[in-house]
C-alpha positions in Angstrom: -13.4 14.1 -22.6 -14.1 17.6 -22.3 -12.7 19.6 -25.6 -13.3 23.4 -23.4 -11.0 26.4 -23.9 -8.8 27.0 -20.9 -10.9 29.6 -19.4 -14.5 27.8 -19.9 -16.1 25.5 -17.5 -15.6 22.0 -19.2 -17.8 19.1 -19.6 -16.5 16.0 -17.6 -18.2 13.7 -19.4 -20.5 12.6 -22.1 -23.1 10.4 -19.9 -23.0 8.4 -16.4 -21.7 5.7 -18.4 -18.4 7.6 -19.1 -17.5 8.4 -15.0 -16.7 5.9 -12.7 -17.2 8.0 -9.6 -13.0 7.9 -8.8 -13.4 11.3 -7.2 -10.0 12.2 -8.8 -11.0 15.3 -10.7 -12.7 16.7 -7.6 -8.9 15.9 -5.8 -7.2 17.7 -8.5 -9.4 21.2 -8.5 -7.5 23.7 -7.6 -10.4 25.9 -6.4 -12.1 23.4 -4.7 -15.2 23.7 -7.4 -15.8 20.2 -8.3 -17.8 18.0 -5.3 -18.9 14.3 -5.5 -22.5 14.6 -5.2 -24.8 12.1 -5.4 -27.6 11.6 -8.2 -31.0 10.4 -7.8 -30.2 6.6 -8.3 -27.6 6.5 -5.6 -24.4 7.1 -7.4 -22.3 9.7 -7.1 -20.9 11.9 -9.6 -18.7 15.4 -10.2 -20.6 18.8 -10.4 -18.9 21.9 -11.2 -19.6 25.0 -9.4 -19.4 27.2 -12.4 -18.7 30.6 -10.1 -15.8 28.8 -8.4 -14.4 27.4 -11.7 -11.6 29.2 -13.6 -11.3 26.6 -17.0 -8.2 25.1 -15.6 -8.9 21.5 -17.6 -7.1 19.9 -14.1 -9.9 18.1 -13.2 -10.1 16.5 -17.3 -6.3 16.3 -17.5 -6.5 13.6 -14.3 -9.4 11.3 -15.5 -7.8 7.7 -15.4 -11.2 6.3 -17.1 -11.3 8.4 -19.9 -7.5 8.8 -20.6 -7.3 4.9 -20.6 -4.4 4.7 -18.2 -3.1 1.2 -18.0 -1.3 -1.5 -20.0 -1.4 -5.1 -21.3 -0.5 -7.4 -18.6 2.8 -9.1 -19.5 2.8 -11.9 -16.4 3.8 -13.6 -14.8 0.5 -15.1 -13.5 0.1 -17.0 -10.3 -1.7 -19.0 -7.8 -1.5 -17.5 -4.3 -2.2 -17.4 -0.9 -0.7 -15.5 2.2 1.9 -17.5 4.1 0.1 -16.2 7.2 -3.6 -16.2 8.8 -5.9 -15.8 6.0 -9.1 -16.1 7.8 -10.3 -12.6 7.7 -9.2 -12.1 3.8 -12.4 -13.4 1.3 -10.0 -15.9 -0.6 -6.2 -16.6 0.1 -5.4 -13.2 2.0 -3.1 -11.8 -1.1 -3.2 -7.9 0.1 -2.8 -9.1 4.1 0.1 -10.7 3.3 2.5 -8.3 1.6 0.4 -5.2 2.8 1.6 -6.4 6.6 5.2 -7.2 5.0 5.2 -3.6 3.3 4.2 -2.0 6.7 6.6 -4.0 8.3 9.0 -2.6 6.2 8.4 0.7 7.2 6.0 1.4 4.3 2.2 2.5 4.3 -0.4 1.0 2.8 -4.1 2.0 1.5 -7.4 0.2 1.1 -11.0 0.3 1.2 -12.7 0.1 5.0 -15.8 0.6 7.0 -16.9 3.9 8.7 -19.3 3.8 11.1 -22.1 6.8 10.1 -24.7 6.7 12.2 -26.8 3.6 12.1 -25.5 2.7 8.9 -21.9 1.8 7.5 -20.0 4.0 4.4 -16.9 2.4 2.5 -14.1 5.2 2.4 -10.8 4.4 1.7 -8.2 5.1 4.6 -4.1 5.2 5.8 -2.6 1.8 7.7 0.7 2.8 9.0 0.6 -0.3 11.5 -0.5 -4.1 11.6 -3.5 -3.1 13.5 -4.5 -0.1 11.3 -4.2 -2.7 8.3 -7.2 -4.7 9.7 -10.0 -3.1 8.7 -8.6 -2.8 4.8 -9.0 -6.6 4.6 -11.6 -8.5 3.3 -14.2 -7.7 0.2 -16.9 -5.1 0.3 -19.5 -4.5 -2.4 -20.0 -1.4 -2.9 -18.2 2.1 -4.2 -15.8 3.4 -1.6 -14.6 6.7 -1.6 -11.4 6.8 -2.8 -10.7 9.9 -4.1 -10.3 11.9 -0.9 -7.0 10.0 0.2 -5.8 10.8 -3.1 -3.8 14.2 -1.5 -2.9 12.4 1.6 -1.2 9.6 -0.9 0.9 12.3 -3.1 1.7 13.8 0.8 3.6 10.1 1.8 5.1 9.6 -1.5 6.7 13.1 -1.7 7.9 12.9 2.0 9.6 9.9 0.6 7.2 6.8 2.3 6.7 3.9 0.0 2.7 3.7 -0.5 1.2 0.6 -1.2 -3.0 1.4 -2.7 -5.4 -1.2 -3.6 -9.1 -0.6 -5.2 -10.3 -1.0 -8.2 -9.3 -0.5 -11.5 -11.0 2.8 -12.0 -9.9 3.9 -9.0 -6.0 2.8 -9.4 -6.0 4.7 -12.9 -7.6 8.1 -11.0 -4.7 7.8 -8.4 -2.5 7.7 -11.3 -4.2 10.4 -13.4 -4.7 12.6 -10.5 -0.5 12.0 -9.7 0.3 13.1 -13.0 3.6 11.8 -12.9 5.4 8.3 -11.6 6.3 8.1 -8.5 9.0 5.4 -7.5 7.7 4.4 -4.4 4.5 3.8 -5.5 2.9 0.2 -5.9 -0.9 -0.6 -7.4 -2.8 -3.5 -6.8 -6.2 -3.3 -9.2 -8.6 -6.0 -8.3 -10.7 -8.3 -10.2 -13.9 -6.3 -10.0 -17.6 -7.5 -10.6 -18.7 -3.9 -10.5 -19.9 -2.1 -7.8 -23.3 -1.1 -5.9 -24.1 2.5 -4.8 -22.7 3.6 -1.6 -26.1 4.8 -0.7 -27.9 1.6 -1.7 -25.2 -0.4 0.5 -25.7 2.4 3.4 -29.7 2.1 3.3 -29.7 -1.7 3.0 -27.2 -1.7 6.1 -29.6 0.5 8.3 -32.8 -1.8 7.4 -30.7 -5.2 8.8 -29.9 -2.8 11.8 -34.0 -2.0 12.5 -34.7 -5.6 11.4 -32.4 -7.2 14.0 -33.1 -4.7 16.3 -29.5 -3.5 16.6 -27.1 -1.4 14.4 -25.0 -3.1 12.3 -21.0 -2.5 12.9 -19.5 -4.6 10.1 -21.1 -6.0 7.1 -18.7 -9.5 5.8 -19.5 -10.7 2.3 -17.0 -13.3 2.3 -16.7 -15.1 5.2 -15.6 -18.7 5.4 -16.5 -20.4 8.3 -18.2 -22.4 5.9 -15.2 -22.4 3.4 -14.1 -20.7 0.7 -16.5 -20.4 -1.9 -19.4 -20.1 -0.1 -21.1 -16.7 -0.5 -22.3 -16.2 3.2 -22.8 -12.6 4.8 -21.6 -12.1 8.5 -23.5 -9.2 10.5 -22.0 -8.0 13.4 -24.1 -6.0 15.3 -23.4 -3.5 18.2 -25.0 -5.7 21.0 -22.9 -8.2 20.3 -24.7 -10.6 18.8 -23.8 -12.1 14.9 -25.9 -13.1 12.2 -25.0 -15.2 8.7 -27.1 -14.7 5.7 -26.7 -17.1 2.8 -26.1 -15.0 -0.5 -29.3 -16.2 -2.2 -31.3 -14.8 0.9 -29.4 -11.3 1.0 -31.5 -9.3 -1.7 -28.7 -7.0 -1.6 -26.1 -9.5 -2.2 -28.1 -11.3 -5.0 -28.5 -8.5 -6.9 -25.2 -7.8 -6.6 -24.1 -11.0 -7.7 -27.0 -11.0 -10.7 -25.8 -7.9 -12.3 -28.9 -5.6 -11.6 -27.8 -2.6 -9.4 -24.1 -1.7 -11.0 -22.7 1.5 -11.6 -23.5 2.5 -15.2 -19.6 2.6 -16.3 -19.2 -0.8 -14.8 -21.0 -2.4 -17.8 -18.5 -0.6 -20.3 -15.3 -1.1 -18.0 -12.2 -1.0 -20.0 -10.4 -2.8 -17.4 -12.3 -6.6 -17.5 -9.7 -7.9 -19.7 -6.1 -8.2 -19.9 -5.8 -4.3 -19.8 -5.0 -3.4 -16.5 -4.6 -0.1 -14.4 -2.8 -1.4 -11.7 1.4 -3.1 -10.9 -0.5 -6.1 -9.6 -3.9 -7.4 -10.2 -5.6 -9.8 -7.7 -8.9 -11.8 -6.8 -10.1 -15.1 -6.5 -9.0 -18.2 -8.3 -12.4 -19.5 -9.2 -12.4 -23.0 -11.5 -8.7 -23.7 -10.0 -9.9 -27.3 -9.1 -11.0 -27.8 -12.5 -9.0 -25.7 -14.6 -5.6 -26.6 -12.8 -6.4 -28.8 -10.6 -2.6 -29.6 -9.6 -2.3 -26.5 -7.7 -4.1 -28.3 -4.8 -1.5 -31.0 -4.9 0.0 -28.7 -2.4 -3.0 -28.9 0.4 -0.5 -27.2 2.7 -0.2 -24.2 0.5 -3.1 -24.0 -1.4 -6.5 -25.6 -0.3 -10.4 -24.9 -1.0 -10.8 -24.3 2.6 -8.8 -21.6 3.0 -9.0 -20.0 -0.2 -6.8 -19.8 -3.6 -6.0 -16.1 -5.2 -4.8 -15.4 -8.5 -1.9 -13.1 -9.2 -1.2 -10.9 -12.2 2.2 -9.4 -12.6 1.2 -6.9 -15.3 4.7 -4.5 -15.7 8.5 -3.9 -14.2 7.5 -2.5 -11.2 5.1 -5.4 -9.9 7.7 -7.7 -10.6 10.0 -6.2 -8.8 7.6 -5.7 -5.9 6.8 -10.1 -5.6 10.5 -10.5 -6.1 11.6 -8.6 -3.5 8.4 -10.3 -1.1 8.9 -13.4 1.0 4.9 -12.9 2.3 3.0 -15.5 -1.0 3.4 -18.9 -2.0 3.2 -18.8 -5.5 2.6 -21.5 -8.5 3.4 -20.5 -12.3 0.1 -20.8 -14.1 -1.1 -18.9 -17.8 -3.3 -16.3 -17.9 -6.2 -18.0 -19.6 -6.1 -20.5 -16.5 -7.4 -17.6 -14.1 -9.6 -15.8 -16.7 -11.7 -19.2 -17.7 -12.9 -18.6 -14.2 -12.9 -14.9 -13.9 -15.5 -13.4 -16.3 -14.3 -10.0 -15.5 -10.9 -11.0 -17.2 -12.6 -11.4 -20.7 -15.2 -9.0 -21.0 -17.4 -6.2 -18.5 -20.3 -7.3 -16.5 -23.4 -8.1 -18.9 -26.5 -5.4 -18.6 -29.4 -7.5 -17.5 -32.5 -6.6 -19.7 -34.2 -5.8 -16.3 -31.4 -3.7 -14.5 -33.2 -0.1 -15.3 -36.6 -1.3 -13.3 -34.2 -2.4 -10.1 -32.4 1.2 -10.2 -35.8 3.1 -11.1 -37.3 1.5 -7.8 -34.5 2.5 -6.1 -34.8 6.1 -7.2 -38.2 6.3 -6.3 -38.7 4.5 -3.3 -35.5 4.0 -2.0 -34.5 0.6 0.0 -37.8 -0.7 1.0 -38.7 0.0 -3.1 -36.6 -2.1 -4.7 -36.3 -4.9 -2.0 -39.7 -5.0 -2.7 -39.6 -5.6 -6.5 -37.0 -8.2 -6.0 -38.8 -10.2 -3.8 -41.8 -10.6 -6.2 -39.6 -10.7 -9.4 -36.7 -12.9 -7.8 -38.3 -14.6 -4.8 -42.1 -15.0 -6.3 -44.4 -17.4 -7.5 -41.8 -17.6 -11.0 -39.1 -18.6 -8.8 -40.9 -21.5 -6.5 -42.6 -22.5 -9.8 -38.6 -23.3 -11.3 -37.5 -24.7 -7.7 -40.6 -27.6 -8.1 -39.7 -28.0 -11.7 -36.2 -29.0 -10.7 -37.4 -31.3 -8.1 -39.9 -33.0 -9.9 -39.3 -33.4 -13.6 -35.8 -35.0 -15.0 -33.6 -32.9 -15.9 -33.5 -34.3 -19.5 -36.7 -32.9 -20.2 -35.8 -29.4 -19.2 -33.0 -29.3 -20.9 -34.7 -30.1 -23.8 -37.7 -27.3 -22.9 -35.1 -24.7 -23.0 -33.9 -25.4 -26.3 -37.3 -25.8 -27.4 -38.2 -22.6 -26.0 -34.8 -21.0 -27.1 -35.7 -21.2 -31.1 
């Protein structure tokens, strides 16, 4: 946090580690002097104009990250799933189902969607004031959206009296809240369960190379679809000529690495948020481990099934609670906290730093897409990897086992 006398041009923060690239101090400028520019790893960050600058301390006064906005989340916690289609939601269609119910209502909701930028895709956070506006919100996508510059058009609804619903990311709930300054009674969070998140420039250049190697742009990226079920990590391409192409996680590099940890936002290692300390009303994401953690949730195949997808619920404060009482859109099954996190390793501590995540992001920064998709495939997909693959297949498994822990002392 900046310690600058009004007057001065502060310091936003210590290191990259300290900003999670919310884009709310940038909202709150009154001079329009901060902008959201990227660095040379991808990732975008503040910089000050100094000439424009007056020493205001707005844009430190509004960071979410740094002021620790949130609290404990006091429950209840849930099983859930959307009462209606789910298929285009990655697990069981939580935000479809009370974002159309809050729409419905007369209400607006906001969310994270695609935006067509040339031959690539950009993730930017937009307005549904309709069902059909509402469509592109759903589903995940793995990467940093811009959500900062809704941020104005949010404070616009709620002062003109519209009840807002917002979902992102933890970071990105508390720099709505920061950049707000105050509470707003129409206002409801969602925060989701968040593994970190990719560059947008790293997602936009990975996007454009599947357009040239498919010989067609790519017009919307799926990480999560389940034609194959829930659960399984396949990647739908939809490409402008029509055609559409699935991807197995394990053969997307950018999806692996995703998965693996290697090419998160420096903050994302040192969220506050991957606990019980939450920024949002309502927290949400997938109930991984349910069939083995509570396995009499799926008693109910009707409500709750593997197919379709199970979500976990957090009810963190007053206002959330409010909001599911008042909803008719879930089924919902009482479960405990520790149920959802024994599955959810973002709900006990942040993503772990691989020991190798500084050579990914250095390729990246030095020879963009085709750089570091090389380095994977030689570290990831190379003779190391099909030497483990054999191994499995041909020796028993008690003798790795035991390997390991020979090689582990």
């Amino acid at each position: 946090m900046s310690t600058a006398k009004r007057g001065e041009v502060p310091t936003l923060f210590e290191s990259p580690s300290h900003c999670c690239g919310c884009g709310a101090c940038a909202a709150a400028c009154p001079k329009g002097a901060i902008t959201m520019s990227e660095s040379k790893n991808g990732f975008v960050l503040p910089v000050i104009n100094g000439e424009l600058c007056i020493g205001c301390g707005a844009c430190t006064r509004v960071c979410g990250l740094n002021r620790g906005i949130g609290s404990n989340s006091v429950g209840p916690f849930f099983a859930a799933a959307g009462r209606d289609d789910v298929s285009e939601s990655a697990s069981g269609g939580v935000f479809g189902a009370i974002a159309r119910e809050h729409i419905s209502s007369g209400g607006v909701a906001y969310g994270a969607a695609y935006e067509r930028e040339g031959n690539t895709l950009r993730v930017r956070h937009r307005r549904a004031a309709s069902v059909d506006e509402l469509r592109p919100l759903l589903n995940s996508k793995y990467v940093q959206s811009d959500a900062g510059s809704c941020f104005a058009d949010i404070k616009e609804d709620l002062c003109e009296g519209r009840r807002v619903l917002f979902c992102g990311t933890p970071c990105q709930v508390a720099g709505l809240r920061g950049f707000l300054r105050r509470d707003y009674e129409g206002l409801t969070t969602i925060d989701l369960i968040c593994h970190g998140v990719p560059s947008a420039r790293m997602f936009a250049d990975c996007v454009e190379g599947y357009g040239k190697q498919f010989g067609s742009p790519v017009v919307d990226f799926r990480f999560r679809c389940k034609r194959e079920g829930w659960g399984h990590s396949l990647l739908l391409l939809l490409l402008e000529d029509g055609r559409e192409v699935t991807i197995p996680a394990a053969k997307s590099p950018y999806y692996d690495m995703f998965l693996n940890l290697k090419t998160l936002r420096d903050s994302c290692y040192r969220c506050p948020y991957a606990g019980g300390f939450r920024a949002g009303d309502l927290t949400i994401g997938d109930f991984w481990g349910v069939d083995v953690n509570r396995p009499d949730v799926l008693k109910d195949s009707e409500k709750f099934n593997q197919v379709k997808g199970v979500s976990c619920l957090l009810v963190n404060n007053d206002r959330g609670r409010e909001f599911i009482e008042s909803s008719n859109a879930l089924d919902l099954y009482p479960v405990e906290f520790d149920d959802i996190a024994k599955g959810n390793d973002q709900l006990r501590h942040p993503s772990d730093l691989p020991n190798d995540r500084g050579l990914y992001i250095d390729a990246f920064t030095k020879g963009g897409w085709k750089s570091i998709c090389k380095l994977y495939l030689r570290r990831e997909r190379g003779l190391k990897f099909h030497s483990k693959r054999i191994l499995k297949v041909f020796l028993p498994a008690s003798f790795i086992s035991f390997a390991k822990s020979f090689r582990s002392r």
